[in-house]
Each structure stands twice: as structure tokens, then as C-alpha cells.
PASEBA-1860 file (N, C-alpha, C; in nm, 3 decimals):
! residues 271
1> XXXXXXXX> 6.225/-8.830/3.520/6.170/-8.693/3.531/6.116/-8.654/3.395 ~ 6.029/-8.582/3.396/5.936/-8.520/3.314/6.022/-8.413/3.214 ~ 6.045/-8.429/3.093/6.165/-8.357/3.005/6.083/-8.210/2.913 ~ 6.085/-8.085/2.969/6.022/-7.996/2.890/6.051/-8.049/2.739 ~ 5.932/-8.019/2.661/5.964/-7.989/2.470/6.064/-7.863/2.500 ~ 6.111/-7.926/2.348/6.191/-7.736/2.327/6.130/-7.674/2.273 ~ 6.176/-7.523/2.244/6.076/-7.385/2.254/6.097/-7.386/2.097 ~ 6.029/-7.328/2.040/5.977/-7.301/1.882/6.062/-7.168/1.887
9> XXXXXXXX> 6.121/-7.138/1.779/6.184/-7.032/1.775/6.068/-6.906/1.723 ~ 5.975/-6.951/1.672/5.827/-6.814/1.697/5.866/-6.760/1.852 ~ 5.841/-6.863/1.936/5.808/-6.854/2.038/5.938/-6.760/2.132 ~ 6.050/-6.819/2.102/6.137/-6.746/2.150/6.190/-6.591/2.082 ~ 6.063/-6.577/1.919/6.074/-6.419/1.930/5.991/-6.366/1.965 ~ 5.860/-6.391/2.022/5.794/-6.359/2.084/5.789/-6.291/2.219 ~ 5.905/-6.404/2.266/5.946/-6.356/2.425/6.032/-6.235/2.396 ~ 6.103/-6.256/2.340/6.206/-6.160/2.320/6.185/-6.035/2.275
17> XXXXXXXX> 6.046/-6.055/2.212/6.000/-5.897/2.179/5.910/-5.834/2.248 ~ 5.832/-5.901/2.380/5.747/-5.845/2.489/5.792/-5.740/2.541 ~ 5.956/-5.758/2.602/5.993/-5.644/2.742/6.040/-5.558/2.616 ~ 6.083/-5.570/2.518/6.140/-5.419/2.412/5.986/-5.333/2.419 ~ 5.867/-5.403/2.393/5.763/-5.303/2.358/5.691/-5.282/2.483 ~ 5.710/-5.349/2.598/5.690/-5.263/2.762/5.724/-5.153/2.746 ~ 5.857/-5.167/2.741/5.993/-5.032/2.745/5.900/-4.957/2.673 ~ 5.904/-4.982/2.520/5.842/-4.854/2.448/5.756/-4.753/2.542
25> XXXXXXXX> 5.636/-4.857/2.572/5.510/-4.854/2.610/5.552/-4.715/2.697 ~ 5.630/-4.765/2.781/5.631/-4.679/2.873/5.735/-4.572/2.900 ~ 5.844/-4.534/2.771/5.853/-4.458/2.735/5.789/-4.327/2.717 ~ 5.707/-4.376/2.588/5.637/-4.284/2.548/5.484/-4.253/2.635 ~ 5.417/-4.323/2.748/5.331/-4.272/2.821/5.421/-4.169/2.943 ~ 5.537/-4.151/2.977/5.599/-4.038/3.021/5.613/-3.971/2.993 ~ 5.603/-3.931/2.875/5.611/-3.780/2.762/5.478/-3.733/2.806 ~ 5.482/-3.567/2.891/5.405/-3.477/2.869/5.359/-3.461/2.731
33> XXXXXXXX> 5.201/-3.460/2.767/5.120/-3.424/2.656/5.138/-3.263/2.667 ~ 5.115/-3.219/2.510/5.081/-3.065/2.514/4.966/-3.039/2.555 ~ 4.981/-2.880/2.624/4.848/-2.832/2.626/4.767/-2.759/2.573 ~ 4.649/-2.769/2.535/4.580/-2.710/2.433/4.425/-2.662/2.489 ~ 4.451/-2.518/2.440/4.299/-2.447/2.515/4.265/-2.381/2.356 ~ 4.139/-2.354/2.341/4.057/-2.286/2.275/4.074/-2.126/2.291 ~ 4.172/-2.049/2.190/4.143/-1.907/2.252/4.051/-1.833/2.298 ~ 4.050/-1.719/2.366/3.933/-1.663/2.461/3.882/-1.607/2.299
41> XXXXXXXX> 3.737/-1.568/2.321/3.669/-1.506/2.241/3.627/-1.408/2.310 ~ 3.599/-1.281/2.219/3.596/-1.097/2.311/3.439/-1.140/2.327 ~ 3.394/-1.079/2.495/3.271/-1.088/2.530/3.209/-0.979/2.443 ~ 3.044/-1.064/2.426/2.962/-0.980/2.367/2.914/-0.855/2.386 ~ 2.927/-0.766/2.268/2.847/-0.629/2.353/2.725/-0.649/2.382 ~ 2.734/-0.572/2.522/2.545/-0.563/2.566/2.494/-0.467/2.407 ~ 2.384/-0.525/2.439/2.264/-0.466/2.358/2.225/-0.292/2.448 ~ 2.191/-0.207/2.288/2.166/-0.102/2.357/2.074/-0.057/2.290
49> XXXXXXXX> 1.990/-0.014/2.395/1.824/0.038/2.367/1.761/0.103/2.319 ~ 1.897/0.236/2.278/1.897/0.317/2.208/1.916/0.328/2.044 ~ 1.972/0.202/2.034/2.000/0.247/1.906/1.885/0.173/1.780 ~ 1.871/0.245/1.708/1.718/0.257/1.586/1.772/0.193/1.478 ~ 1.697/0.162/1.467/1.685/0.065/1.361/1.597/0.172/1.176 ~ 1.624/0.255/1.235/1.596/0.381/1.089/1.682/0.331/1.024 ~ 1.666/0.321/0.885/1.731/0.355/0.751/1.736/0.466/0.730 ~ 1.899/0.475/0.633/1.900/0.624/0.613/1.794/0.628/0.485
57> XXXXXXXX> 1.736/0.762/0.502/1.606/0.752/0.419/1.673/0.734/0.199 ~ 1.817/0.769/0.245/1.819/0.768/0.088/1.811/0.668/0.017 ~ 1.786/0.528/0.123/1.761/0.375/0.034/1.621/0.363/0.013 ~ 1.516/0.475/0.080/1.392/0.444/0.024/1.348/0.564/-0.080 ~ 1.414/0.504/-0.174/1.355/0.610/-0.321/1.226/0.586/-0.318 ~ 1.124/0.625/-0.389/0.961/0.657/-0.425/0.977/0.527/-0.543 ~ 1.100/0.519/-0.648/1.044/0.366/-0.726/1.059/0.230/-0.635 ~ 1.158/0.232/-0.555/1.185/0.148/-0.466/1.107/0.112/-0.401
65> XXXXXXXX> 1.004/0.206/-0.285/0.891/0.208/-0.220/0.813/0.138/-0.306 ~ 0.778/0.205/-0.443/0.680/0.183/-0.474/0.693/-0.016/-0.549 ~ 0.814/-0.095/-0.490/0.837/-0.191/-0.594/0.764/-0.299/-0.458 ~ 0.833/-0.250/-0.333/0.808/-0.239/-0.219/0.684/-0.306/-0.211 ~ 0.604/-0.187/-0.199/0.481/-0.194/-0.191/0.388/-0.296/-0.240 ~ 0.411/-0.285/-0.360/0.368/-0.387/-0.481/0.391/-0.501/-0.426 ~ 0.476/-0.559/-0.367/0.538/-0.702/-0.311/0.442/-0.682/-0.175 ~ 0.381/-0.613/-0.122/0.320/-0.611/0.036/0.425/-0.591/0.123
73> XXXXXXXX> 0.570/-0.534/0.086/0.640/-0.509/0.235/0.675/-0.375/0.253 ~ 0.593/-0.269/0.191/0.615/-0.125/0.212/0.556/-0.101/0.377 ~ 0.637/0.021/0.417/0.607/0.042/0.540/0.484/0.108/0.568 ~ 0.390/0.088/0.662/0.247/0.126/0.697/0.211/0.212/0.816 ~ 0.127/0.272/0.743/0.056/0.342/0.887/0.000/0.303/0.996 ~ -0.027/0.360/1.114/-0.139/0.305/1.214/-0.241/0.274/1.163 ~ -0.304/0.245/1.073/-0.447/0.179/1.028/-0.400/0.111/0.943 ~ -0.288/0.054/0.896/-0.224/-0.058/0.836/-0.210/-0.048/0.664
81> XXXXXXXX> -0.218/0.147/0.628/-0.191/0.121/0.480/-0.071/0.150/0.494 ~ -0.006/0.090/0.369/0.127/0.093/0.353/0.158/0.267/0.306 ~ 0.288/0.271/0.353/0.364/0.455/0.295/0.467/0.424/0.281 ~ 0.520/0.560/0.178/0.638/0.544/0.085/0.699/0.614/0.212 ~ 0.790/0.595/0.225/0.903/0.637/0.310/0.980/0.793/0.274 ~ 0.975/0.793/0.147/1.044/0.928/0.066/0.993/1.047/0.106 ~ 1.011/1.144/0.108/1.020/1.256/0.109/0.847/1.323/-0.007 ~ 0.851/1.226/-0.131/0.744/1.264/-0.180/0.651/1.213/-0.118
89> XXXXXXXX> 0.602/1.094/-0.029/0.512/1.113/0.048/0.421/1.215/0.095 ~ 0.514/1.327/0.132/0.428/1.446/0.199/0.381/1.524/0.063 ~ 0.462/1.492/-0.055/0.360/1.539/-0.158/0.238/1.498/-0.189 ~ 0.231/1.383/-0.149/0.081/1.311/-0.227/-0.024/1.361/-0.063 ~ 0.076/1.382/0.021/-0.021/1.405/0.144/-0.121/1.523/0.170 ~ 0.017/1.610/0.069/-0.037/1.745/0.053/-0.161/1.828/0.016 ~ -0.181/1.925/0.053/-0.305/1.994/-0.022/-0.325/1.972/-0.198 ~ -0.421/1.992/-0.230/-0.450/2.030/-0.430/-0.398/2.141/-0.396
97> XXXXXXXX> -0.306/2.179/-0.497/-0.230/2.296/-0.517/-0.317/2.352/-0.622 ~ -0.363/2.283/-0.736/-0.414/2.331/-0.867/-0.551/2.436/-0.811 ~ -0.541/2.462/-0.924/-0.653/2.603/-0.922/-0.709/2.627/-1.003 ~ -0.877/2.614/-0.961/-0.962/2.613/-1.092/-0.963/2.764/-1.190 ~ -1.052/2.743/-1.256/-1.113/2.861/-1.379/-1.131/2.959/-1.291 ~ -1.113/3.108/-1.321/-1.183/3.220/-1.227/-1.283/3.202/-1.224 ~ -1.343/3.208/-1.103/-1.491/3.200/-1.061/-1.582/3.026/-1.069 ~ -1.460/2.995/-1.063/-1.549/2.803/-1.030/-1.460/2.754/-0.894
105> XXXXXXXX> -1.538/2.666/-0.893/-1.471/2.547/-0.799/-1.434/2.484/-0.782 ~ -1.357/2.411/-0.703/-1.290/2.267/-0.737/-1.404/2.167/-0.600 ~ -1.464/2.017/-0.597/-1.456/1.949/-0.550/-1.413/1.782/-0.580 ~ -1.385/1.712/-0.488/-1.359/1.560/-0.508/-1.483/1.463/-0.417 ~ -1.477/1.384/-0.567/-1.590/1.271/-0.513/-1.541/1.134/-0.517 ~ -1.523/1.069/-0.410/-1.491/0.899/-0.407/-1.609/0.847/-0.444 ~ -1.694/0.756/-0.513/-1.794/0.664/-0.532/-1.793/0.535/-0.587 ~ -1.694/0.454/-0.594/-1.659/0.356/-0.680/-1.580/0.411/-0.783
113> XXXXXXXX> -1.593/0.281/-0.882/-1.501/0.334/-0.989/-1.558/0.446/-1.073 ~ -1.460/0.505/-1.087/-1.490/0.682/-1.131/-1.504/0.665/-1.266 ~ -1.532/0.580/-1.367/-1.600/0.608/-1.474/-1.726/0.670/-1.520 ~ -1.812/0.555/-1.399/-1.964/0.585/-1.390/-2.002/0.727/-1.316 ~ -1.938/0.757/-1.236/-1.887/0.894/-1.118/-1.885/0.996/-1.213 ~ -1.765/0.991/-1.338/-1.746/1.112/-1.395/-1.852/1.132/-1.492 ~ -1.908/1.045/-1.535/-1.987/1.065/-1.641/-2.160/1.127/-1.579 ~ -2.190/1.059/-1.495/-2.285/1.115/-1.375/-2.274/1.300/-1.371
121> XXXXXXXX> -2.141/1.289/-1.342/-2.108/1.481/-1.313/-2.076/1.553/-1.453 ~ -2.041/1.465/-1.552/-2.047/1.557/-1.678/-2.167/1.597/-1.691 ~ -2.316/1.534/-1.709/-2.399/1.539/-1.745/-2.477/1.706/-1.682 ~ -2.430/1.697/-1.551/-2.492/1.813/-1.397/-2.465/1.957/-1.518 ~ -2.598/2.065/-1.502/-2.554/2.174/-1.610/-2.495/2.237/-1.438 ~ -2.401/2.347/-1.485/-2.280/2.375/-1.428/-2.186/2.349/-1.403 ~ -2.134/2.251/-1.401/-2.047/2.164/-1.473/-1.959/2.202/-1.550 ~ -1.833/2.261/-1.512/-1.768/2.337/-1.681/-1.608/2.206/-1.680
129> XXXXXXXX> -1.637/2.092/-1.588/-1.520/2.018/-1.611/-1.508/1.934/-1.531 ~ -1.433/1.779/-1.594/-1.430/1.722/-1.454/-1.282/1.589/-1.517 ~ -1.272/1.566/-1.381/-1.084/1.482/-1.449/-1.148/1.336/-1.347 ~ -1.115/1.255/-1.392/-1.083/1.110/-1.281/-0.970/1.140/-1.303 ~ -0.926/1.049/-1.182/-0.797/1.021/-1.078/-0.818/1.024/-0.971 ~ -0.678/1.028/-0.883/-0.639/0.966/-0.785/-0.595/1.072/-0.666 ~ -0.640/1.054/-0.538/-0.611/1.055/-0.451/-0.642/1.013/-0.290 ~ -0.572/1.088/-0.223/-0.572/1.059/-0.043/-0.493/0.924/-0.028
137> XXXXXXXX> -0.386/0.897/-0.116/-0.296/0.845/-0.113/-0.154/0.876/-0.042 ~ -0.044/0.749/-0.054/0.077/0.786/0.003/0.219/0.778/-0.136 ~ 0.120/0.752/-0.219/0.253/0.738/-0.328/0.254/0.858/-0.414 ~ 0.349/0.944/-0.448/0.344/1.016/-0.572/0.391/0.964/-0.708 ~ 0.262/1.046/-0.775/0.251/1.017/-0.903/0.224/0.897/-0.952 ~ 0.118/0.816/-0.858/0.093/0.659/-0.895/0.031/0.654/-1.010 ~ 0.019/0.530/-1.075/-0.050/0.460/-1.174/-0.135/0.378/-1.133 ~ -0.182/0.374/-1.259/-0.311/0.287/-1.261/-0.298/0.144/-1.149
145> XXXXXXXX> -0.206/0.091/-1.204/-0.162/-0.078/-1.126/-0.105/0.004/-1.010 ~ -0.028/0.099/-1.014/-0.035/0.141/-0.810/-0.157/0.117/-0.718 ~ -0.220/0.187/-0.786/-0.333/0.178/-0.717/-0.428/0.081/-0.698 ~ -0.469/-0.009/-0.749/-0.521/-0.117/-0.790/-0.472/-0.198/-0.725 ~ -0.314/-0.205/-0.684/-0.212/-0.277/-0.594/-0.289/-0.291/-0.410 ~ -0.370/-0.182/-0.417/-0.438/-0.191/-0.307/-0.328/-0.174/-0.163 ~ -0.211/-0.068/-0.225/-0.065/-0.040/-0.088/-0.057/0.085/-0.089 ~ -0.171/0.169/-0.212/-0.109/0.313/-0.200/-0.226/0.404/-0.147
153> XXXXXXXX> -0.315/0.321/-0.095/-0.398/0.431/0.004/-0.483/0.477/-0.077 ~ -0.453/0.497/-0.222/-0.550/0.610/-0.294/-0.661/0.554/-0.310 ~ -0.796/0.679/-0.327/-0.902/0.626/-0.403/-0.909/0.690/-0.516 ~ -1.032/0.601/-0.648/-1.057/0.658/-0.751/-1.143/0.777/-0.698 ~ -1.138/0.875/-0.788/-1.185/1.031/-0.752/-1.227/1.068/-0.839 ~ -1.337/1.144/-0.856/-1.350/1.259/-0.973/-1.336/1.375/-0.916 ~ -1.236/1.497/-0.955/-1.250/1.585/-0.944/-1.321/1.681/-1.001 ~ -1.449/1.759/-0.997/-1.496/1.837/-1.069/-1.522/1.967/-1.058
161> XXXXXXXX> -1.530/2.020/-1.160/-1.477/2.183/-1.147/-1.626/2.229/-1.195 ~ -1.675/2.346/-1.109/-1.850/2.354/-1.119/-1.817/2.514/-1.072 ~ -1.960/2.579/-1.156/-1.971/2.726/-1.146/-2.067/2.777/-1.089 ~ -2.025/2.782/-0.911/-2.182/2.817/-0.803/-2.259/2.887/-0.829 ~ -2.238/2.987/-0.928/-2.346/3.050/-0.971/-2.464/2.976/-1.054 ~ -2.404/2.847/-1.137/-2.509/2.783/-1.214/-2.551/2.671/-1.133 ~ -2.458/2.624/-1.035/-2.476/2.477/-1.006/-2.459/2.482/-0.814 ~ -2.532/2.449/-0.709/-2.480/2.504/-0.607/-2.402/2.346/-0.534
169> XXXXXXXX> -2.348/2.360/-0.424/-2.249/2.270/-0.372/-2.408/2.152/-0.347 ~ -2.497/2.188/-0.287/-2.595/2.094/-0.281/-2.600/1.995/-0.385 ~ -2.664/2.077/-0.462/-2.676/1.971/-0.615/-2.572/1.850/-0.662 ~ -2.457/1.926/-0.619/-2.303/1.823/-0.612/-2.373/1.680/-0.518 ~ -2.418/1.758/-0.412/-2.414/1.634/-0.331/-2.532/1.541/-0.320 ~ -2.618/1.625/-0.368/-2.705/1.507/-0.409/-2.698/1.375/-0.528 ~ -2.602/1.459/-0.627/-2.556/1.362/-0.751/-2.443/1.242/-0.693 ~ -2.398/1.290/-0.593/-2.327/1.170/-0.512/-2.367/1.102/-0.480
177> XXXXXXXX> -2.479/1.118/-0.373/-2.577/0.986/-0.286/-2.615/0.919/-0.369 ~ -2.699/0.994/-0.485/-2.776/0.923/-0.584/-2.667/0.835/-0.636 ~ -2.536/0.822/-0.636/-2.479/0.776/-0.751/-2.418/0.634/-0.686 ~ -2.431/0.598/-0.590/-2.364/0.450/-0.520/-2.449/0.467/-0.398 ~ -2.412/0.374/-0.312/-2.409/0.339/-0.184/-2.337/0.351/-0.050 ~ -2.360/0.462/0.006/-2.266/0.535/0.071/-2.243/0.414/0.214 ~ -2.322/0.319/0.221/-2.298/0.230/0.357/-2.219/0.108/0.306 ~ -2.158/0.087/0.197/-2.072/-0.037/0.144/-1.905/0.015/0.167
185> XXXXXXXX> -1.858/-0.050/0.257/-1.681/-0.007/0.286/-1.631/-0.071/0.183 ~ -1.537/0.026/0.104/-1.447/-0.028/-0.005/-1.498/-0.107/-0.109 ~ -1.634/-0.079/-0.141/-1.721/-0.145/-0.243/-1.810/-0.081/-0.291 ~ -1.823/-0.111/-0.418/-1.953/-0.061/-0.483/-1.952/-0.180/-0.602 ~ -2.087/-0.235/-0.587/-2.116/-0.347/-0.633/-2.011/-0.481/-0.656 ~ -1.976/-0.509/-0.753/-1.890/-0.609/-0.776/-1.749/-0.554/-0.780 ~ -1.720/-0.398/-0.759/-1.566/-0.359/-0.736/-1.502/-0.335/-0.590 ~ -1.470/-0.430/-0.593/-1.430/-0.427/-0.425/-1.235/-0.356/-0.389
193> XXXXXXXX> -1.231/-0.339/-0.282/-1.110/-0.265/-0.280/-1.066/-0.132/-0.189 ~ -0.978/-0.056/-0.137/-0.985/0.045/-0.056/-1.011/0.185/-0.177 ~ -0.923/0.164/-0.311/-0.972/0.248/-0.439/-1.168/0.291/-0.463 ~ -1.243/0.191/-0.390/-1.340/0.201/-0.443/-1.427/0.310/-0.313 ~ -1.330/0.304/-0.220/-1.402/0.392/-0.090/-1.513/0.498/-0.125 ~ -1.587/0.520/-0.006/-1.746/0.616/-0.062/-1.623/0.765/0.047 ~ -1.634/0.872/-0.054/-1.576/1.006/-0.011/-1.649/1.120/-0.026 ~ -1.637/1.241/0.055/-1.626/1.367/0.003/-1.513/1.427/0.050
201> XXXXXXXX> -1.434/1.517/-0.057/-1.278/1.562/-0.019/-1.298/1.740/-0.028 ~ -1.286/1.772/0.072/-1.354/1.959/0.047/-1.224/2.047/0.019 ~ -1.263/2.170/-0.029/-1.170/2.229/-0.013/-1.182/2.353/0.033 ~ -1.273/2.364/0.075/-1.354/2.500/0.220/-1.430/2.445/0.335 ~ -1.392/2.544/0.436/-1.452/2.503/0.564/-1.638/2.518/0.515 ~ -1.650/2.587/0.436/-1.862/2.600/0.427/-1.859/2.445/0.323 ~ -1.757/2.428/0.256/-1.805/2.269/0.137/-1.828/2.170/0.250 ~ -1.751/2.190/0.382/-1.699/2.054/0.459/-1.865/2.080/0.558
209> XXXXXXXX> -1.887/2.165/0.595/-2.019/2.211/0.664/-2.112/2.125/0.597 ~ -2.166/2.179/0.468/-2.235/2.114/0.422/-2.239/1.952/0.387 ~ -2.120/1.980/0.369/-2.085/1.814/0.343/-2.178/1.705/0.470 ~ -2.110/1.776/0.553/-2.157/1.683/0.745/-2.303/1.676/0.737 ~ -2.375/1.829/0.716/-2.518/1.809/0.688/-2.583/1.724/0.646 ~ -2.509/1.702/0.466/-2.617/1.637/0.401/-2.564/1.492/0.421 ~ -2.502/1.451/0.502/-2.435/1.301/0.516/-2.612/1.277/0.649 ~ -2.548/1.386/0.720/-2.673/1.361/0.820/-2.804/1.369/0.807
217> XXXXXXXX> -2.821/1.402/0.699/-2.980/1.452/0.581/-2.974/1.266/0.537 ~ -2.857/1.233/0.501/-2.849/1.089/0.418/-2.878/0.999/0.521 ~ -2.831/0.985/0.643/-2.835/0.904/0.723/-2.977/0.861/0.767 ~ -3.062/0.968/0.776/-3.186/0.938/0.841/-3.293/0.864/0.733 ~ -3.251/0.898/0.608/-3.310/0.804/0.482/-3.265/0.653/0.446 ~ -3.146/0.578/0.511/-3.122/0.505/0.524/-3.070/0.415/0.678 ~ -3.150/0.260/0.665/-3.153/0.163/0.774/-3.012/0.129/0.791 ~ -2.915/0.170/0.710/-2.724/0.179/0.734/-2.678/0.218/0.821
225> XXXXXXXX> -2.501/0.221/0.829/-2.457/0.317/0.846/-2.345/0.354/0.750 ~ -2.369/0.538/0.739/-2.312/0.555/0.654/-2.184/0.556/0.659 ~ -2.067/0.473/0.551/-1.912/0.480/0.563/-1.807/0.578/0.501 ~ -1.940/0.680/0.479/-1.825/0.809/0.385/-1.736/0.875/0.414 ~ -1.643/0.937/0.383/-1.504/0.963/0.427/-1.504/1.123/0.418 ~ -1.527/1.170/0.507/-1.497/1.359/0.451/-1.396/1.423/0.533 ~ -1.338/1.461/0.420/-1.185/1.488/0.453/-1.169/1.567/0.385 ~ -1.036/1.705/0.384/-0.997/1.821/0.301/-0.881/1.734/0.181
233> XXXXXXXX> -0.945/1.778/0.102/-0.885/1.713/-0.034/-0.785/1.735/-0.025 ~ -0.739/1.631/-0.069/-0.510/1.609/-0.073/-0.436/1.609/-0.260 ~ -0.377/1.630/-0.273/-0.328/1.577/-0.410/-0.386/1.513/-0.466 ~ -0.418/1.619/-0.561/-0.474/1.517/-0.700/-0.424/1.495/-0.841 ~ -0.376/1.398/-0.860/-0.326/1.266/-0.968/-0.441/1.244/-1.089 ~ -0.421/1.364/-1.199/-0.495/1.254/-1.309/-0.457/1.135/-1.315 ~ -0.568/1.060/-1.316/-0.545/0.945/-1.433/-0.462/0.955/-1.573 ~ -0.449/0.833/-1.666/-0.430/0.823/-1.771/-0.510/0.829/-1.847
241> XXXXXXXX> -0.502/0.928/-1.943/-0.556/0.940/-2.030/-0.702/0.879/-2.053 ~ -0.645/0.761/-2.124/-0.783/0.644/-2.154/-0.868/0.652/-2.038 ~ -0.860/0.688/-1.928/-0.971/0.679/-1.855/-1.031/0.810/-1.833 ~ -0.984/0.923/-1.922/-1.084/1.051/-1.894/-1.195/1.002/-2.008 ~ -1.324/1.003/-1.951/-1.434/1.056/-2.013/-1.463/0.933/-2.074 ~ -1.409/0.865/-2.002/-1.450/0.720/-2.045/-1.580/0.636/-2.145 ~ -1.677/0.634/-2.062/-1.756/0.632/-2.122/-1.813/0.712/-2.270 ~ -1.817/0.833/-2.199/-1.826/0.917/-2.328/-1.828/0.864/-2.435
249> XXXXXXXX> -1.672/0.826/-2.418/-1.583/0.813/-2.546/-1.596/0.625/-2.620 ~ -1.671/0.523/-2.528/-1.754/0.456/-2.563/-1.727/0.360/-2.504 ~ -1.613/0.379/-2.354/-1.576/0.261/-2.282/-1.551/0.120/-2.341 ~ -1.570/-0.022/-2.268/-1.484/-0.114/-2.267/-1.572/-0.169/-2.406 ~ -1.698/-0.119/-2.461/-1.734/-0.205/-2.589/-1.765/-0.108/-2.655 ~ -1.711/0.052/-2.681/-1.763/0.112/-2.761/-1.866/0.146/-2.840 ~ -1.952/0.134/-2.705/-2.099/0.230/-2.703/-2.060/0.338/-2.615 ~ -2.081/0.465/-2.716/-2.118/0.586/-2.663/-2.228/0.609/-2.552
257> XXXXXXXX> -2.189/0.656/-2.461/-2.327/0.728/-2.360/-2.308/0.878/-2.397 ~ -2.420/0.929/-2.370/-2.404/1.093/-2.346/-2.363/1.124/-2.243 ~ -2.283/1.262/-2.259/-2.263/1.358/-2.131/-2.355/1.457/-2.156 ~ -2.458/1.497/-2.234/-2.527/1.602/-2.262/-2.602/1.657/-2.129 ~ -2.612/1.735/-2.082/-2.645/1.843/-1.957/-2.798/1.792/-1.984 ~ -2.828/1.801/-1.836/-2.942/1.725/-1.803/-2.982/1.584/-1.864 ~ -2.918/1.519/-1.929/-2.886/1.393/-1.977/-2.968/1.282/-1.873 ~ -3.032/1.194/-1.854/-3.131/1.082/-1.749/-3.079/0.980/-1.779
265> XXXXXXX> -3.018/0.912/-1.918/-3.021/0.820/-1.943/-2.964/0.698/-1.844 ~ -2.973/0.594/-1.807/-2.904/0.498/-1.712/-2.768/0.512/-1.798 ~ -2.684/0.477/-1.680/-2.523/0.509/-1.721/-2.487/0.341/-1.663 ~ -2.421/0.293/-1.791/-2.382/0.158/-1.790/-2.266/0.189/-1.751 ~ -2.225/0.103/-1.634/-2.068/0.092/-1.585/-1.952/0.068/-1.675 ~ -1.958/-0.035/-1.729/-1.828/-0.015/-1.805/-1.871/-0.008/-1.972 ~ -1.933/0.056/-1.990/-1.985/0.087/-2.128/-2.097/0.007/-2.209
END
């Protein structure tokens, strides 16, 4: 008969350690597992339709707005210029409070940049005064780079102060037409911009009359159309300093022009 080998003692711990780790095996697959859930999370509130999205207005200060602005994310009107949110807003919105000399007038002229503008109206005899600056804006008390920023609505302006007895509202408005191009939007020659807008800003129902007239007197002399803005004058913002009387005083290369009354001479733009 056929005599088994004997067993290797590997072999016989081998055997011997199979059914111990069954057992284990199946030990421990009889142990309940724990159970484990994810706590509930609180359902979302509905959305409600009502509620606004306003800031309380005291985070929009007028420097804030105005830093705002400067960056392009100030808030805008329906025709897409930007407004200060503040409270001074309705100041710059406001009427000219100021008040001329007894017995003169106040009007405002948009024509480009108001260097060439003011110096044009110094020259007019009746004439007893005239300021550049700023308005029909949304910022108070802007600057130069406000405006220029092209967020604060304003245009350059001359305001000039004239004595109807010497000088009549006509004459005003003829020194306007003559003085730019009333069919160029936000331009006059190489200054482009909403600052450079073609205006008349009244401050009587007979200035605003006439005003409509002689736009419609203008219209039929030109193959355009005209883009002038006539509106009741709002707040007006001198300029700084350096830019009153600009020229005059001998502008960007210090040549003098005259303001002398009845004065013809061609008026160089920036000096």
C-alpha cells in the first residue's frame, strides 16, 4: 500500500490556524454595525419679494459716491449717468440760488470747453461778469477730475452776468451759436465728452422762450440737427481758480488774448 509522506510542521500550523480565524471571521461579521445618518439640515427660507435690496443711505457719503463713481460703479439714472446717492445730490440738482448785481442777470452757456466760451462773453459790452464752472450735474461740489471722470453728469458752463439794459438776451444768444457747433453731441472739435455738451440753462420763463426761438431761427440755417440742451439752470459750481479768465490771463503758453469789449480778435483755444 501506498504510505502518505508526513506533514511538515508549517503545514500542521497552518491547519491549525484556519478554523481559529473562521471563528474570528465570523464572530466579528455578527456584530451590528452602528448606525449613522447625516443630521437634518433646517429647510431653506422661501425667498421673499418684498424685501429691497436699498442700502441704508448712510453708507453712501458724497466722498464715497464720488470714489464710486470714479471707478464706474456709482449708481445711474434712466439715461445711464451715474448719481450720488446722498442727500447732496438734490443739491447739485437744485436751482442757482446765487443772485446777481441789482439790475443784471444771470445766464448759463454749455459750448465746449469754457475757456474759449468765457473769453468770447468777456469781450460782449454789457457784460459786467462772467465765472466758468460746472453744472447740471449729480455730484456736489465736484472738481475738476470729477468731472472730466465723465460719472458726474456735469457740463463745462459759463455763467454770465449781463446788464439788459446794455446787452439784450438776443445778443447772448447769438454769441453762442457763433461760438461752436450746436449739432456735435458731447463734442466740440477735438474735446470730446458729456462735459463738452452744446446748452442753454435759463433762469426765466421769457430767457427759455427765447431760447426755443432762436434754436429754431438756428435750425433753419443749418443742414443738422441741432443737439442743444435747454433746460432751467441747476447749481452752479465755480471752477478753480486757474481756470477763471483763462485765457486772459495767458492760458496753457502764456500768451495773453484780450477781453477788451468789442474785442474781434480770433480766440485761440488753449492759449
Amino acid at each position: 500500500m501506498y504510505a502518505l509522506p508526513p506533514i511538515s510542521p508549517l503545514r500542521m500550523i497552518v491547519r491549525a490556524t484556519i478554523p481559529t480565524a473562521i471563528t474570528t471571521l465570523s464572530v466579528l461579521s455578527s456584530i451590528s454595525k452602528p448606525s449613522f445618518s447625516f443630521p437634518k439640515l433646517p429647510s431653506p427660507t422661501p425667498f421673499n419679494s418684498s424685501y429691497t435690496t436699498e442700502r441704508p443711505s448712510i453708507l453712501f457719503t458724497s466722498s464715497k459716491m464720488s470714489w464710486l463713481n470714479k471707478l464706474g460703479f456709482g449708481l445711474r439714472n434712466p439715461t445711464g449717468s451715474p448719481v450720488d446717492s446722498s442727500s447732496d445730490s438734490s443739491i447739485a440738482q437744485g436751482p442757482d440760488d446765487d443772485v446777481p448785481a441789482p439790475g443784471q442777470m444771470f445766464v448759463q452757456f454749455g459750448a465746449g470747453c469754457f475757456w474759449g466760451v468765457e473769453l468770447a462773453f468777456q469781450r460782449v459790452p454789457g457784460v459786467t461778469k462772467t465765472e466758468a464752472g460746472y453744472s447740471q450735474g449729480y455730484l456736489h461740489n465736484p472738481t475738476y477730475q470729477d468731472v472730466c471722470s465723465g460719472t458726474t453728469n456735469h457740463s463745462e458752463v459759463v455763467r454770465v452776468q449781463y446788464d439788459p439794459k446794455e446787452c439784450s438776451y438776443e445778443t447772448m444768444l447769438d454769441v453762442f451759436w457763433a461760438r461752436h457747433d450746436p449739432t456735435t453731441r458731447n463734442r466740440q472739435g477735438n474735446d470730446v465728452g458729456t462735459q463738452y455738451r452744446s446748452g442753454i440753462y435759463f433762469y426765466t420763463p421769457e430767457q427759455e422762450k427765447e431760447a426755443l426761438e432762436s434754436r429754431d431761427k438756428q435750425q433753419k440755417l443749418l443742414n443738422r440737427k441741432i443737439v442743444t440742451e435747454i433746460l432751467p439752470a441747476k447749481k452752479f459750481y465755480s471752477a478753480e481758480e486757474y481756470h477763471q479768465q483763462y485765457l486772459e490771463k495767458g492760458g496753457r503758453f502764456g500768451s495773453k488774448q484780450s477781453a477788451g469789449k468789442g474785442c474781434n480778435d480770433p480766440i485761440r483755444c488753449y492759449g
